[in-house]
C-alpha positions in Angstrom: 42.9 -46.0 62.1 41.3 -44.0 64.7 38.5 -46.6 65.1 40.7 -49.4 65.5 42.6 -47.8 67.9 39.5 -46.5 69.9 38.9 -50.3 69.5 41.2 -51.6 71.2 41.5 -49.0 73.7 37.9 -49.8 74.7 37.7 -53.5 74.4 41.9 -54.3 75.4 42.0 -56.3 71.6 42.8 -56.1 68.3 39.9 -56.7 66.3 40.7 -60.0 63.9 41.3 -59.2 60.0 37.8 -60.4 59.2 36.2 -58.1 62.0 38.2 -55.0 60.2 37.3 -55.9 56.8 33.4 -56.0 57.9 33.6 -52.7 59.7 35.2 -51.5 56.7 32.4 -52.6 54.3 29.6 -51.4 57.2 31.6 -47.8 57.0 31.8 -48.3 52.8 27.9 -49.0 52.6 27.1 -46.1 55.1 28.9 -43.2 54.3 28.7 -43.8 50.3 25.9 -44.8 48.1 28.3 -47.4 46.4 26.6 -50.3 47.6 23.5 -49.3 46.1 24.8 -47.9 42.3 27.6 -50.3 41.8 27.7 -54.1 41.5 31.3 -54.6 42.1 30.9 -52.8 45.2 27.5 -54.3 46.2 29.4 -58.2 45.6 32.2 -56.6 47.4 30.4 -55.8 50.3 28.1 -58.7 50.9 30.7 -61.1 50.4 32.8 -59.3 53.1 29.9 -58.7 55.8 29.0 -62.8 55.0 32.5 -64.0 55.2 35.0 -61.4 56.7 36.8 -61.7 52.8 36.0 -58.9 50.1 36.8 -61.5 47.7 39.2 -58.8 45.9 40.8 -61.6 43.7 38.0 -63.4 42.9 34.0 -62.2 43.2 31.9 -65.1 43.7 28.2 -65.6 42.6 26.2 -63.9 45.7 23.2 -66.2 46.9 19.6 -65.2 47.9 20.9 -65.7 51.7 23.9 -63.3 51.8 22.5 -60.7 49.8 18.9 -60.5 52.2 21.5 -60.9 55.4 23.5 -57.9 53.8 20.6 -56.1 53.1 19.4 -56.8 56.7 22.4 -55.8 58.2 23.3 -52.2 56.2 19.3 -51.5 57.0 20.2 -51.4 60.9 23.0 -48.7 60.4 21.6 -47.0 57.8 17.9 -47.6 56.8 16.5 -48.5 53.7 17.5 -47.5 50.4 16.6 -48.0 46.7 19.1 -50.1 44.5 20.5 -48.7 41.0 19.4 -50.8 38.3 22.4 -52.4 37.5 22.3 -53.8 41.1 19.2 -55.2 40.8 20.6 -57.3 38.0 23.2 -58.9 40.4 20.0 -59.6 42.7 17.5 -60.8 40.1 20.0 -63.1 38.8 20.8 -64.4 41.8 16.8 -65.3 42.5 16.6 -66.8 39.6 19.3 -69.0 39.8 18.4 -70.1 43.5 14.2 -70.4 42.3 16.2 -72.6 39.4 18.3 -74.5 41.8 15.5 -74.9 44.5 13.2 -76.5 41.4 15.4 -78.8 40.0 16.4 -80.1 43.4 12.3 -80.6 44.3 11.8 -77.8 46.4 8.7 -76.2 45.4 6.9 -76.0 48.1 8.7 -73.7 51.1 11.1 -73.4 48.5 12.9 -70.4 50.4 12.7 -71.8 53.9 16.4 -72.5 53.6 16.5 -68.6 53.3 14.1 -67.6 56.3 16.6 -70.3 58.5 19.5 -68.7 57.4 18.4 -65.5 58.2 17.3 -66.5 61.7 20.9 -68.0 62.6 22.6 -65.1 61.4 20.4 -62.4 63.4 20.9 -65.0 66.6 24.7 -64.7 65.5 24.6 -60.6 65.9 22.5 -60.7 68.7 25.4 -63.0 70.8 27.8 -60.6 69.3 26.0 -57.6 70.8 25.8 -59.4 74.3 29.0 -60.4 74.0 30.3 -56.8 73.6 28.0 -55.3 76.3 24.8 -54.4 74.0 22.4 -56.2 75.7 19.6 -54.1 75.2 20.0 -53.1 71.0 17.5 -54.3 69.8 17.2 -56.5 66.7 14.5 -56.4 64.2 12.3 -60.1 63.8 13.0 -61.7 60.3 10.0 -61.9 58.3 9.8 -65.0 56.1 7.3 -62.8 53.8 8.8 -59.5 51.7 6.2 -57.0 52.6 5.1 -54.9 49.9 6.9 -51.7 51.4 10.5 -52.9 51.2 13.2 -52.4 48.9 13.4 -56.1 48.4 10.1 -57.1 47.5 11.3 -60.1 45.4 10.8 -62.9 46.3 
């Protein structure tokens, strides 16, 4: 309650339902390691930082796009982190359906550009944001279009 109210003492609005339910899945994913151990929490919280909706009632299949942007976006506030391996379940499956999809549908070649575009919108999306807010100098991390060897997420 305190942030919200620091919130709108310091920006004169209310942030939006969907802005509340993200900074509530950022604070989630930060301060606990449920984003990494459990995959009703993990679905949980890259639906809500995709869509502004937890999807509570009903948790939708996670694609290859929200789950890298999520991953993206808990790595600025928080860093890297290993995933339980019932996580990495929901994110295997989730390449392998998308590598599935992508075939039948003839992309083989540059098969996860669609990914690498995504990406680039949505870190152009946070970087308005920022402006917007008065960050103009935070700065962003490039997307690579290549999982470096390094990375948590070395799977594609």
């Amino acid at each position: 309650m305190t942030l919200f109210m620091n919130l709108e003492d310091d920006f004169g609005a209310k942030p939006c339902e969907e802005a509340e339910n993200r900074i509530n899945a950022i604070l989630m994913a930060t301060s606990t390691e449920l984003f990494y151990e459990d995959p009703h929490a993990f679905t949980a919280i890259c639906e809500t930082l995709t869509s502004g909706d937890p999807g509570i009632d009903v948790l939708e299949s996670l694609t290859l796009p929200e789950i890298l942007w999520t991953v993206f976006e808990l790595e600025l506030n928080r860093g890297p982190s290993d995933f339980s391996k019932s996580v990495m379940e929901v994110i295997n499956n989730a390449v392998k359906t998308e590598s599935q999809d992508t075939e039948e549908a003839g992309m083989v070649e540059d098969k996860y550009d669609y990914v690498t575009r995504y990406l680039a919108d949505q870190r152009d999306l946070l970087i308005g944001q920022l402006k917007s807010i008065g960050l103009v100098n935070f700065q962003v991390p490039e997307i690579k279009s290549e999982a470096s060897p390094d990375r948590s997420l070395n799977f594609l």
